[in-house]
C-alpha positions as CSV (number, residue, x, y, z in Angstrom):
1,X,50.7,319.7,-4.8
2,X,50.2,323.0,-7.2
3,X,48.4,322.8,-9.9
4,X,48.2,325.2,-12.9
5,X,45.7,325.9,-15.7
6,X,46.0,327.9,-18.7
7,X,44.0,330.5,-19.8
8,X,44.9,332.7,-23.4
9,X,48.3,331.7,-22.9
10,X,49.2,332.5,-19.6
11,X,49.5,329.9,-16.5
12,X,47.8,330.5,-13.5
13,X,47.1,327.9,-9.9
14,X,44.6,325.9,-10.6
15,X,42.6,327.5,-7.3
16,X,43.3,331.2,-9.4
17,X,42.0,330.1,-12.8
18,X,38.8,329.2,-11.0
19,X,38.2,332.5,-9.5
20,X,39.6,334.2,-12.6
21,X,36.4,332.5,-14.6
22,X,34.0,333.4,-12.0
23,X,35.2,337.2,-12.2
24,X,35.6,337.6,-15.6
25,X,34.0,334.8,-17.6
26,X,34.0,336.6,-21.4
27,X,37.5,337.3,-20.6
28,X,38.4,334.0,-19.3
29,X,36.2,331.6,-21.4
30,X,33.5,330.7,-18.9
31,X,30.1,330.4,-18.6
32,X,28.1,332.7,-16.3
33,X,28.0,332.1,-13.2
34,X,24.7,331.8,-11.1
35,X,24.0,335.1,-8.6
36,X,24.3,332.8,-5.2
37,X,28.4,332.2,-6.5
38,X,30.5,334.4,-5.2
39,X,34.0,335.2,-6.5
40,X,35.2,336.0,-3.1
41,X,34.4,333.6,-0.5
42,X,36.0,332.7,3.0
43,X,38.2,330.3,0.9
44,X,39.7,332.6,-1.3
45,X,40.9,334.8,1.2
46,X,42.2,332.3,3.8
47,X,44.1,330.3,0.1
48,X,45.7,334.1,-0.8
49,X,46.5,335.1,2.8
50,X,44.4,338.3,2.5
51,X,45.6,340.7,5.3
52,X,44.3,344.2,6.0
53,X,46.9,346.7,4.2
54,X,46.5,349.1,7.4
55,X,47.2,346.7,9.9
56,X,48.6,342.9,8.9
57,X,45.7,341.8,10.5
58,X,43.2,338.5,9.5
59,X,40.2,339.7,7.4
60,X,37.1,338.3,6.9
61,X,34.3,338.6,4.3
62,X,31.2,340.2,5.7
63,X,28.2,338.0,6.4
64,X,26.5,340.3,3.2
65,X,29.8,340.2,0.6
66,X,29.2,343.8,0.6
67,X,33.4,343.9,2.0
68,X,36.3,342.6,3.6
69,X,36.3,343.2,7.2
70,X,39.6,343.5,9.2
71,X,39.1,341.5,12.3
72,X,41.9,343.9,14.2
73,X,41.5,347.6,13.0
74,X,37.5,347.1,12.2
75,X,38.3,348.6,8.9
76,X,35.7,347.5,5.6
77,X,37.6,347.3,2.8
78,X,34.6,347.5,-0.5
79,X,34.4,345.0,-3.1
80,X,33.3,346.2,-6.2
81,X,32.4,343.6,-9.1
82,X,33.5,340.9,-7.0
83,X,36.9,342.6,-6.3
84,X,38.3,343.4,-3.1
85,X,39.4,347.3,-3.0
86,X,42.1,346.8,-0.5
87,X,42.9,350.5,-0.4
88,X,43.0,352.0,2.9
89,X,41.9,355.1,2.1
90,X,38.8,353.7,0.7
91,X,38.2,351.6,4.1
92,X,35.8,352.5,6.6
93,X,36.0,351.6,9.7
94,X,32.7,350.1,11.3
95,X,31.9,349.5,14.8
96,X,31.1,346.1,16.9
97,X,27.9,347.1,17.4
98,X,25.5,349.5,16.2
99,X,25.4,352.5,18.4
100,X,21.7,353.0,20.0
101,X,19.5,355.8,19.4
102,X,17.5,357.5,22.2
């Protein structure tokens, strides 16, 4: 079952009006959230069906929340104040594994 929760007037799901208060908590009527929450966690993205822009493929947060990582194209997507940047321009793409130096 959906559930819904207003916030200034406008209905959002339930799940949504959660991460909406975590992003934006003056805007949304929150308190501040503590620095080990993140806005975008594993959950988020598997309850949206994030999907690489580039690609359609699954994405998944890197281990550092410093982006979204297409598990297809190897594309990093940024996210910048907690929001994903799913622009594929802005993507890098980032090898398996670190090339070696001699």
């Amino acid at each position: 079952m959906l559930t819904f929760t207003i916030h200034h007037s406008r209905l959002f799901p339930a799940k949504l009006g959660r991460v909406l208060t975590t992003i934006a908590p003056d805007r949304f009527g929150a308190q501040e959230r503590s620095p080990k929450e993140l806005a975008i966690t594993p959950d988020f993205i598997e309850t949206f069906r994030v999907v690489c822009p580039a690609c359609r493929g699954r994405v998944v947060l890197k281990e550092d929340a410093s982006g979204i990582k297409c598990t297809e194209c190897r594309r990093v997507y940024p996210v910048r104040n907690d929001i994903p940047a799913l622009i594929v321009e802005e993507a890098t793409i980032e090898d398996e594994e670190p090339r070696k130096t001699d």
